[in-house]
PDB file with one MODEL, atoms N, CA, C and O in Angstrom:
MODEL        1
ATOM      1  N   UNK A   1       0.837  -1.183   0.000  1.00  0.00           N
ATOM      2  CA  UNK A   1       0.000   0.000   0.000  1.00  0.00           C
ATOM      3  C   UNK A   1       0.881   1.244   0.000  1.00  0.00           C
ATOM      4  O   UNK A   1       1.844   1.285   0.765  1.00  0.00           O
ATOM      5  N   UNK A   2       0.522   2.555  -1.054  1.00  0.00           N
ATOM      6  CA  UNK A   2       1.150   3.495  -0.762  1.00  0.00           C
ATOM      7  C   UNK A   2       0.868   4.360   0.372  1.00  0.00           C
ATOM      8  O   UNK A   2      -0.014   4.155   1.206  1.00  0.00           O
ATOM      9  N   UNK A   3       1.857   5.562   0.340  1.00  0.00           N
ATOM     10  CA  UNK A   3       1.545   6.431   1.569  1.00  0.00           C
ATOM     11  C   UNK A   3      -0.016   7.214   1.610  1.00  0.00           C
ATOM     12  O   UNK A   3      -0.330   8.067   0.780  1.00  0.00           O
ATOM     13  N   UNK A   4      -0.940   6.748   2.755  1.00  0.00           N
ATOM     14  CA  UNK A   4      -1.898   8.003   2.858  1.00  0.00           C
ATOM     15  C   UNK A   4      -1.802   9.246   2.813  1.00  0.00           C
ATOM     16  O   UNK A   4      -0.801   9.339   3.522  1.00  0.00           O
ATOM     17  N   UNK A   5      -1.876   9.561   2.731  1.00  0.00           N
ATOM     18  CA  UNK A   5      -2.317  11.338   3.230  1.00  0.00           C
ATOM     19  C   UNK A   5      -2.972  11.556   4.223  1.00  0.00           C
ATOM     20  O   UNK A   5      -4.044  10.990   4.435  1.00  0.00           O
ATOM     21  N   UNK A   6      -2.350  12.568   5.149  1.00  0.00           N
ATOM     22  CA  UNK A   6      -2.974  13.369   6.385  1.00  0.00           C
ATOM     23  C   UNK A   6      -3.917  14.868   4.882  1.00  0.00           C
ATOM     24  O   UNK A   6      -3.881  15.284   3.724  1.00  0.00           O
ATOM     25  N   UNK A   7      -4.804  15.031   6.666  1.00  0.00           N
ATOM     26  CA  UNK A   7      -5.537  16.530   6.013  1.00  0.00           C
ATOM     27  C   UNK A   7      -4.602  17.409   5.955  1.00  0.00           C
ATOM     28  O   UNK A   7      -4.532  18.121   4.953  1.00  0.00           O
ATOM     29  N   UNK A   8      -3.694  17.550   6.995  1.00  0.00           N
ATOM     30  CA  UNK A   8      -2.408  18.254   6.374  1.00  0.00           C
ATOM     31  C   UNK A   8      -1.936  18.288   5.217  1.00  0.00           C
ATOM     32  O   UNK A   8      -2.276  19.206   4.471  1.00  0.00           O
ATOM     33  N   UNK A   9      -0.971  17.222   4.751  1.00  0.00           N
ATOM     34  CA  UNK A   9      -0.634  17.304   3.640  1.00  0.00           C
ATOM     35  C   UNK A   9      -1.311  17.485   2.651  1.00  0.00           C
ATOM     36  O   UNK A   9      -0.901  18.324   1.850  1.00  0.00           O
ATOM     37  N   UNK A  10      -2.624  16.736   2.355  1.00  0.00           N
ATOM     38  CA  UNK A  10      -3.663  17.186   1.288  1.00  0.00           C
ATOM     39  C   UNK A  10      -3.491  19.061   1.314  1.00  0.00           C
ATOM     40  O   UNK A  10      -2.988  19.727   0.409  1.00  0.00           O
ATOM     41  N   UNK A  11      -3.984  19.519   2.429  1.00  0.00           N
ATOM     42  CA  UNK A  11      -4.097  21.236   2.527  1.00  0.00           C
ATOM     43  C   UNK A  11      -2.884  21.734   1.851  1.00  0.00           C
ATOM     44  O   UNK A  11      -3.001  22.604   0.987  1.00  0.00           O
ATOM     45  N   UNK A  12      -1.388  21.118   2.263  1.00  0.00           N
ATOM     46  CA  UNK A  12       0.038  21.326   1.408  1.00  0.00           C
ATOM     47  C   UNK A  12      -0.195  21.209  -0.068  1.00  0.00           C
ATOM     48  O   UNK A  12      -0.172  22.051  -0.966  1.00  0.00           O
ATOM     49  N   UNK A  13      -0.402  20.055  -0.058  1.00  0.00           N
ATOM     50  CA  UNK A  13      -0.380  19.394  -1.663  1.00  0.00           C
ATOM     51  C   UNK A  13      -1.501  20.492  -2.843  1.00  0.00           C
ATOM     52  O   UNK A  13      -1.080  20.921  -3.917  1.00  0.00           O
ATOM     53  N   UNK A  14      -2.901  20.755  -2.317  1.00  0.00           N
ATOM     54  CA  UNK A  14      -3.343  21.714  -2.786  1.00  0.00           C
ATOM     55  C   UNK A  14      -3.211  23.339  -2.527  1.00  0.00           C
ATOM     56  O   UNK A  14      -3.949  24.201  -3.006  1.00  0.00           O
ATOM     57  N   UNK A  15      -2.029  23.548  -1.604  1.00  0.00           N
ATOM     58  CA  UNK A  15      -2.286  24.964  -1.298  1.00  0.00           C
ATOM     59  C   UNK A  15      -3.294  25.944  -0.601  1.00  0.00           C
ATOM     60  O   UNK A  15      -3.213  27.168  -0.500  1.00  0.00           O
ATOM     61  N   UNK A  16      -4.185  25.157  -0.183  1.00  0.00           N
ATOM     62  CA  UNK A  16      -5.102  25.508   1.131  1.00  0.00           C
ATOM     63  C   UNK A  16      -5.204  25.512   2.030  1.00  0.00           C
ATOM     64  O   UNK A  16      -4.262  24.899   2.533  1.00  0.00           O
ATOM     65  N   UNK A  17      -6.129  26.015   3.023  1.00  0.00           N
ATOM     66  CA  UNK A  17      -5.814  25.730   4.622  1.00  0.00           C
ATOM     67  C   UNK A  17      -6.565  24.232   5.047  1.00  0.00           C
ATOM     68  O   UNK A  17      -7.502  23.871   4.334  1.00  0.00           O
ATOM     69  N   UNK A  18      -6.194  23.452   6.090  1.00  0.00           N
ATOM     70  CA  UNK A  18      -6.685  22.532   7.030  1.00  0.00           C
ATOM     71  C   UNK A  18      -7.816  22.640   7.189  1.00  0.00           C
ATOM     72  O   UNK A  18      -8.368  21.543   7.276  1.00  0.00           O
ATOM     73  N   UNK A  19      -8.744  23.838   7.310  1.00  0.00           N
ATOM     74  CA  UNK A  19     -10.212  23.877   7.571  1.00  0.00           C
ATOM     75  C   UNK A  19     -10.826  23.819   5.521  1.00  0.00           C
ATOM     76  O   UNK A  19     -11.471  22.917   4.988  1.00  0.00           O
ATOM     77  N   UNK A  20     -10.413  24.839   5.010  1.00  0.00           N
ATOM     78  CA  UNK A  20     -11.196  24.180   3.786  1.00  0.00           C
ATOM     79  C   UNK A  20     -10.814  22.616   3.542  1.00  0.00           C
ATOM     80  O   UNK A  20     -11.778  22.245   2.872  1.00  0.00           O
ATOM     81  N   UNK A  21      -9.993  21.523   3.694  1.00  0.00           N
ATOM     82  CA  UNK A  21     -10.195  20.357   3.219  1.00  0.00           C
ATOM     83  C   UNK A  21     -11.057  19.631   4.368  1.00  0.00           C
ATOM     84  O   UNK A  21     -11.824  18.701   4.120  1.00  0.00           O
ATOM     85  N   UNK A  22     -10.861  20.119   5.548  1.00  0.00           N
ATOM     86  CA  UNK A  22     -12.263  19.375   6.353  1.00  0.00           C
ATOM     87  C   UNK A  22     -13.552  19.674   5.749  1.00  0.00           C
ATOM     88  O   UNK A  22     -14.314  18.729   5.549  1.00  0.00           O
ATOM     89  N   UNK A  23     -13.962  21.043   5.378  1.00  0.00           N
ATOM     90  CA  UNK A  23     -15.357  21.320   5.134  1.00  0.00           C
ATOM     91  C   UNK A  23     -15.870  20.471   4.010  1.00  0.00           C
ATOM     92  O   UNK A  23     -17.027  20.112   3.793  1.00  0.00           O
ATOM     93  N   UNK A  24     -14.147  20.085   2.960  1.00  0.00           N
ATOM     94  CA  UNK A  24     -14.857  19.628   2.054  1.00  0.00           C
ATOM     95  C   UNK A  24     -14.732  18.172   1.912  1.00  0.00           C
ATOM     96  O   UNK A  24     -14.884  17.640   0.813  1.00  0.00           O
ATOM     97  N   UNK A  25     -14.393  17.335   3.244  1.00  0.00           N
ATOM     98  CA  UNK A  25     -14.548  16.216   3.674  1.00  0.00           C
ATOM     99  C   UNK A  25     -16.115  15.942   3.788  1.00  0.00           C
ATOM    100  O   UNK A  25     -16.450  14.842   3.350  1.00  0.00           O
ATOM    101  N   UNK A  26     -17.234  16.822   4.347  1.00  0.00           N
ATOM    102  CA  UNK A  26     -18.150  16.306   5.063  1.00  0.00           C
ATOM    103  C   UNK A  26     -19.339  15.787   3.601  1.00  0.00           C
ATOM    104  O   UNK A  26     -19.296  15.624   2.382  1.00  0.00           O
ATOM    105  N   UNK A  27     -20.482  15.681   4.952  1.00  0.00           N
ATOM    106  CA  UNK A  27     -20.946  14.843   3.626  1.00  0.00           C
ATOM    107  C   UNK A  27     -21.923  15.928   2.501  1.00  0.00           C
ATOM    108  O   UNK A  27     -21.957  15.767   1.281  1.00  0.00           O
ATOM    109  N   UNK A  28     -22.533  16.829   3.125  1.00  0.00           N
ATOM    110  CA  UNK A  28     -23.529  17.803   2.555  1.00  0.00           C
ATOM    111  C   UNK A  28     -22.245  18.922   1.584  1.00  0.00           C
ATOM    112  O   UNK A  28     -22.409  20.052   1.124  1.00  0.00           O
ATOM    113  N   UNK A  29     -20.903  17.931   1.561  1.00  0.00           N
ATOM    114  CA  UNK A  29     -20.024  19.044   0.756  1.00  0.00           C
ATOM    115  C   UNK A  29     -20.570  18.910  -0.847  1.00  0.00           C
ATOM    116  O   UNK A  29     -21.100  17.894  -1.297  1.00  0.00           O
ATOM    117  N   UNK A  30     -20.397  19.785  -1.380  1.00  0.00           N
ATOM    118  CA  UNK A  30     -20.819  19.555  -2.828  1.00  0.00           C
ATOM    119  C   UNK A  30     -20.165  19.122  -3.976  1.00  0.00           C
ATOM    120  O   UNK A  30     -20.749  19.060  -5.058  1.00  0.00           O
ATOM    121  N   UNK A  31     -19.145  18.856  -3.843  1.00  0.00           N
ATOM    122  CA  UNK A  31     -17.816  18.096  -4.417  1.00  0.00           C
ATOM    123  C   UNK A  31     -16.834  17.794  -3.609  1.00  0.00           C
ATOM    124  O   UNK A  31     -15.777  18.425  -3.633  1.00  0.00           O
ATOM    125  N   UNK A  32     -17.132  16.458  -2.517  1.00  0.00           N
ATOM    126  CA  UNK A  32     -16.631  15.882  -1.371  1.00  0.00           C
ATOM    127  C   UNK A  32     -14.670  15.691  -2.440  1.00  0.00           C
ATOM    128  O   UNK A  32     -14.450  15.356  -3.604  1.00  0.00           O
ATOM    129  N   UNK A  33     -13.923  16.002  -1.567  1.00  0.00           N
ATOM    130  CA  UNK A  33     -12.911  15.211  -1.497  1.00  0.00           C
ATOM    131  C   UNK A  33     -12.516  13.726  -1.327  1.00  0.00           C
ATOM    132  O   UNK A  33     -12.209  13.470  -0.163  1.00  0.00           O
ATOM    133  N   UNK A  34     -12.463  12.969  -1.943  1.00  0.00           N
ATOM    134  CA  UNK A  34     -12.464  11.593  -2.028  1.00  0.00           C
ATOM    135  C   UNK A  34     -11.046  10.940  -0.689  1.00  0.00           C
ATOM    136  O   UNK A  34      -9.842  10.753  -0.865  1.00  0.00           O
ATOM    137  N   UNK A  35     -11.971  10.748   0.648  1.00  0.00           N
ATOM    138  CA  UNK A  35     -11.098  10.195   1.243  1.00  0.00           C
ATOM    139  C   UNK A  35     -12.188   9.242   2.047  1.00  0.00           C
ATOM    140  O   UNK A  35     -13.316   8.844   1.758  1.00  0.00           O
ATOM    141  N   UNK A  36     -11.269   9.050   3.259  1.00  0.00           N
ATOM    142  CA  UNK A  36     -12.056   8.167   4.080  1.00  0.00           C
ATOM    143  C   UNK A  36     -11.928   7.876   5.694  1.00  0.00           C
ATOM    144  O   UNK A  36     -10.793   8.351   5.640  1.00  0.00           O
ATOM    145  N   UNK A  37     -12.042   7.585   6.838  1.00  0.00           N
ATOM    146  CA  UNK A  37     -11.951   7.948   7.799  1.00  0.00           C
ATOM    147  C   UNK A  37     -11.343   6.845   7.984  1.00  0.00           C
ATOM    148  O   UNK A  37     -11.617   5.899   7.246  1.00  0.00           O
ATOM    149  N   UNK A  38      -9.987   6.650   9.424  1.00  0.00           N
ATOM    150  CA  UNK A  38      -9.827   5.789  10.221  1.00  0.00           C
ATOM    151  C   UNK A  38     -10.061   6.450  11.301  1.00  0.00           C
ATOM    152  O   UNK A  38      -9.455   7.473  11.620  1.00  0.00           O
ATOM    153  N   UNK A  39     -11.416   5.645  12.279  1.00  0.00           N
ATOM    154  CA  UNK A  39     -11.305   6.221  13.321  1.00  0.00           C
ATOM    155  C   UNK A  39     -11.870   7.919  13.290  1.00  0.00           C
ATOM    156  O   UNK A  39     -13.023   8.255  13.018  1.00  0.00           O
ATOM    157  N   UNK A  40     -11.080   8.565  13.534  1.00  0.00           N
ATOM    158  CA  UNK A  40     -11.575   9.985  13.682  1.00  0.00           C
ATOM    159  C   UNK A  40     -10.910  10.594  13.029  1.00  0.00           C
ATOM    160  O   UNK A  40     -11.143  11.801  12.965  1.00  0.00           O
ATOM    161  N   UNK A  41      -9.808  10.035  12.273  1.00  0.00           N
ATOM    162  CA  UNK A  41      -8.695  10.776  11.130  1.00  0.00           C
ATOM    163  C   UNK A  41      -9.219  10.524   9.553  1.00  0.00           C
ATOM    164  O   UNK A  41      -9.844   9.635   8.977  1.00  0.00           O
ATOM    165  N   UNK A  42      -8.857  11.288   9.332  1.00  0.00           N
ATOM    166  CA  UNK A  42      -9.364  10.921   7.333  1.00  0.00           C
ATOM    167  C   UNK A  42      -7.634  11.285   7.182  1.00  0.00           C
ATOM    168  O   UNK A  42      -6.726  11.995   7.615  1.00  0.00           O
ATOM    169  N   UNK A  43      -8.069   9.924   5.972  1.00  0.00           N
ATOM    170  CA  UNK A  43      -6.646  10.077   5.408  1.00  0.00           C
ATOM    171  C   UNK A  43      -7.497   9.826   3.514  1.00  0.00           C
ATOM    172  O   UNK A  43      -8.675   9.748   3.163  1.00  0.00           O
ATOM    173  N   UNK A  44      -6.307   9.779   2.810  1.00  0.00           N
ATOM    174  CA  UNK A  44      -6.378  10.366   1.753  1.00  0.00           C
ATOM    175  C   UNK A  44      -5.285   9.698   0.706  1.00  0.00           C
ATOM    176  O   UNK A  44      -4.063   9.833   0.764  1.00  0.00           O
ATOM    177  N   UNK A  45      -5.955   9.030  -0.153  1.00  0.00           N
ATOM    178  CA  UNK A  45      -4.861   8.431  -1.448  1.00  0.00           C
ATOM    179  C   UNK A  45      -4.300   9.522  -2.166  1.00  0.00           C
ATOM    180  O   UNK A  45      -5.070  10.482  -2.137  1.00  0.00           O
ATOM    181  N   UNK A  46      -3.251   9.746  -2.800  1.00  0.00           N
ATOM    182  CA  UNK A  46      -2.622  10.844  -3.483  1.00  0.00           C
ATOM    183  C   UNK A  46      -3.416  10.783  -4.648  1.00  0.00           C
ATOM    184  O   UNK A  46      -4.008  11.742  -5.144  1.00  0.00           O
ATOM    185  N   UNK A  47      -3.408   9.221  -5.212  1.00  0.00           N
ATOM    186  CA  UNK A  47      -3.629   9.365  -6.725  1.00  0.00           C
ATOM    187  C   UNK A  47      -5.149   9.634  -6.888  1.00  0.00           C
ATOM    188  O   UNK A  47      -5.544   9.988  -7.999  1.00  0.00           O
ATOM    189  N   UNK A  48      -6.065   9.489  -5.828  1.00  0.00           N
ATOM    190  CA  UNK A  48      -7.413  10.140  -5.385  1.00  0.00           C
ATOM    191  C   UNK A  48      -7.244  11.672  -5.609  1.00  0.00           C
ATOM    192  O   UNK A  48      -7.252  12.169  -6.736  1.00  0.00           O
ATOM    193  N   UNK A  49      -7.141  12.150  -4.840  1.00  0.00           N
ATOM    194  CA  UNK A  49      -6.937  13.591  -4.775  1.00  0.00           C
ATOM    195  C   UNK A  49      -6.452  14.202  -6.090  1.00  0.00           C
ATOM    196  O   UNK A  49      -7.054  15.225  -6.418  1.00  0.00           O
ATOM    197  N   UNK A  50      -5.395  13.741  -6.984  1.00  0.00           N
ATOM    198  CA  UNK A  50      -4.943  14.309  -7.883  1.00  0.00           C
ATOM    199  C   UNK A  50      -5.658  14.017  -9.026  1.00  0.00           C
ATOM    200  O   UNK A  50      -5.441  14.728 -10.008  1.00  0.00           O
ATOM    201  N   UNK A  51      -6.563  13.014  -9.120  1.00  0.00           N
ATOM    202  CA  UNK A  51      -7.380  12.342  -9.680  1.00  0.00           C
ATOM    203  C   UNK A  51      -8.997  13.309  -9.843  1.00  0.00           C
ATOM    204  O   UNK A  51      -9.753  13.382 -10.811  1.00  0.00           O
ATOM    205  N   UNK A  52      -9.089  13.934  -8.511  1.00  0.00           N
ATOM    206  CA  UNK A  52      -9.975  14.278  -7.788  1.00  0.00           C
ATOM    207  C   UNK A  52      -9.617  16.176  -8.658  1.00  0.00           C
ATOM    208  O   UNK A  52     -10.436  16.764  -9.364  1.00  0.00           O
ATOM    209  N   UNK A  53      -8.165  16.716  -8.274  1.00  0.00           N
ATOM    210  CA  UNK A  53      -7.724  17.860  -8.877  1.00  0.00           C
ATOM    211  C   UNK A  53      -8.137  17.910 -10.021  1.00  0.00           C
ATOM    212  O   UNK A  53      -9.060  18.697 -10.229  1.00  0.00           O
ATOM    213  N   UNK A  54      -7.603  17.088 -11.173  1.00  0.00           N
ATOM    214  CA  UNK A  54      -7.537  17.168 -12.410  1.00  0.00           C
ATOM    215  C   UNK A  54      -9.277  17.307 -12.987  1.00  0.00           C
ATOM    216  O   UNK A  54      -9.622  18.027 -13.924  1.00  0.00           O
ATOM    217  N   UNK A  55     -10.329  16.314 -12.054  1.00  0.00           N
ATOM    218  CA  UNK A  55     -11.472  16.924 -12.505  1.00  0.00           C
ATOM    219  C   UNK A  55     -12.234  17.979 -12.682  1.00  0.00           C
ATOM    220  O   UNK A  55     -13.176  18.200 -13.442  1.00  0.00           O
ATOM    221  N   UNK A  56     -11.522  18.808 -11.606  1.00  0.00           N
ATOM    222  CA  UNK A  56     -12.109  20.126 -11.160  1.00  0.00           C
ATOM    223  C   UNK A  56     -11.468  21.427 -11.936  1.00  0.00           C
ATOM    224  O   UNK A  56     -11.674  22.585 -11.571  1.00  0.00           O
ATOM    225  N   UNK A  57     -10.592  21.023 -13.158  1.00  0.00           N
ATOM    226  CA  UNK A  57      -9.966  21.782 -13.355  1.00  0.00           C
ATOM    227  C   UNK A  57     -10.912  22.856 -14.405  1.00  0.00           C
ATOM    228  O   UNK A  57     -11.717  22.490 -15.261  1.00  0.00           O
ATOM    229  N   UNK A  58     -10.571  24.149 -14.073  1.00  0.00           N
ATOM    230  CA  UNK A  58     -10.826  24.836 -15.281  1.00  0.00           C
ATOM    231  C   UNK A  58      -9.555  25.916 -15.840  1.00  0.00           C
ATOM    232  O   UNK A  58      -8.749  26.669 -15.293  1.00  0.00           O
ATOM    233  N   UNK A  59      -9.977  25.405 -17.636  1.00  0.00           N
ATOM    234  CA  UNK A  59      -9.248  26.240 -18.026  1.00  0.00           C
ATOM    235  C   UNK A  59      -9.838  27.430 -18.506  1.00  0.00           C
ATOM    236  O   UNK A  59     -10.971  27.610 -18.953  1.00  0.00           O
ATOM    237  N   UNK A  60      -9.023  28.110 -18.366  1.00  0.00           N
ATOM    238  CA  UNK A  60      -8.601  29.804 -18.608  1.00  0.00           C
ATOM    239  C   UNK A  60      -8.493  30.111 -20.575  1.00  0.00           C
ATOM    240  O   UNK A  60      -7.741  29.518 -21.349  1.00  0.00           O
ATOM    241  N   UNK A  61      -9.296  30.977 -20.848  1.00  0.00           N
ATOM    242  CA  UNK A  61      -9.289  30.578 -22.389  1.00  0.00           C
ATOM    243  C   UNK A  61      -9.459  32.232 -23.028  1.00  0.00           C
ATOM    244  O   UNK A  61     -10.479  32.841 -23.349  1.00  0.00           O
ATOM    245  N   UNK A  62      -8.348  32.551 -23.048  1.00  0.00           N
ATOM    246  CA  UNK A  62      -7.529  33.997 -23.774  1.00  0.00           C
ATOM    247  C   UNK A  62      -8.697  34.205 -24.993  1.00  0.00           C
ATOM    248  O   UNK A  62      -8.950  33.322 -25.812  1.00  0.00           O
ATOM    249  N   UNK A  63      -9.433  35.678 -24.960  1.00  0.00           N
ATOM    250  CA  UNK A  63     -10.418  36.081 -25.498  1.00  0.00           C
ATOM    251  C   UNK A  63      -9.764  37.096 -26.181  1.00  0.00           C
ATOM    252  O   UNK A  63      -9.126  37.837 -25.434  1.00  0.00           O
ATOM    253  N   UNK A  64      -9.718  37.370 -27.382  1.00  0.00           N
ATOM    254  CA  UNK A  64      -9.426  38.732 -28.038  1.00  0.00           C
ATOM    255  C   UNK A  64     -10.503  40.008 -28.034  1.00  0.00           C
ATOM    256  O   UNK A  64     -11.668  39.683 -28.263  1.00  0.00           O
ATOM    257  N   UNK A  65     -10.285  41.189 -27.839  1.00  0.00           N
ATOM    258  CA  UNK A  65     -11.090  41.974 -27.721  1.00  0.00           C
ATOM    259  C   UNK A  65     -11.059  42.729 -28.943  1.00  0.00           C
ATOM    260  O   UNK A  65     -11.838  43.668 -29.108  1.00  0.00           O
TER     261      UNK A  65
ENDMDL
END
């Protein structure tokens, strides 16, 4: 098995704080973060999350005026 992820590192890995990846742990989130709980900790697959990034992506699309 590879390394989990703490909510920490997820918050690192995306550049956010610790409280936005909890909020978007829960369940009424509207595009949950794909993890899962041990216990009272959520941990977190990388290739989930990046998996999880790449869907959400939007691109930026240069308009001439």
């Amino acid at each position: 098995m590879k390394h989990l992820l703490t909510v920490s590192e997820v918050a690192e890995l995306l550049q956010l704080p610790v409280s936005w990846v909890y909020s978007n742990t829960r369940h009424d989130a509207r595009d949950r973060i794909p993890g899962f709980r041990l216990g009272k900790y959520w941990r977190f697959r990388e290739e989930d999350v990046q998996a999880w990034l790449e869907d959400h992506r939007v691109f930026m699309v240069k308009r001439k005026f």
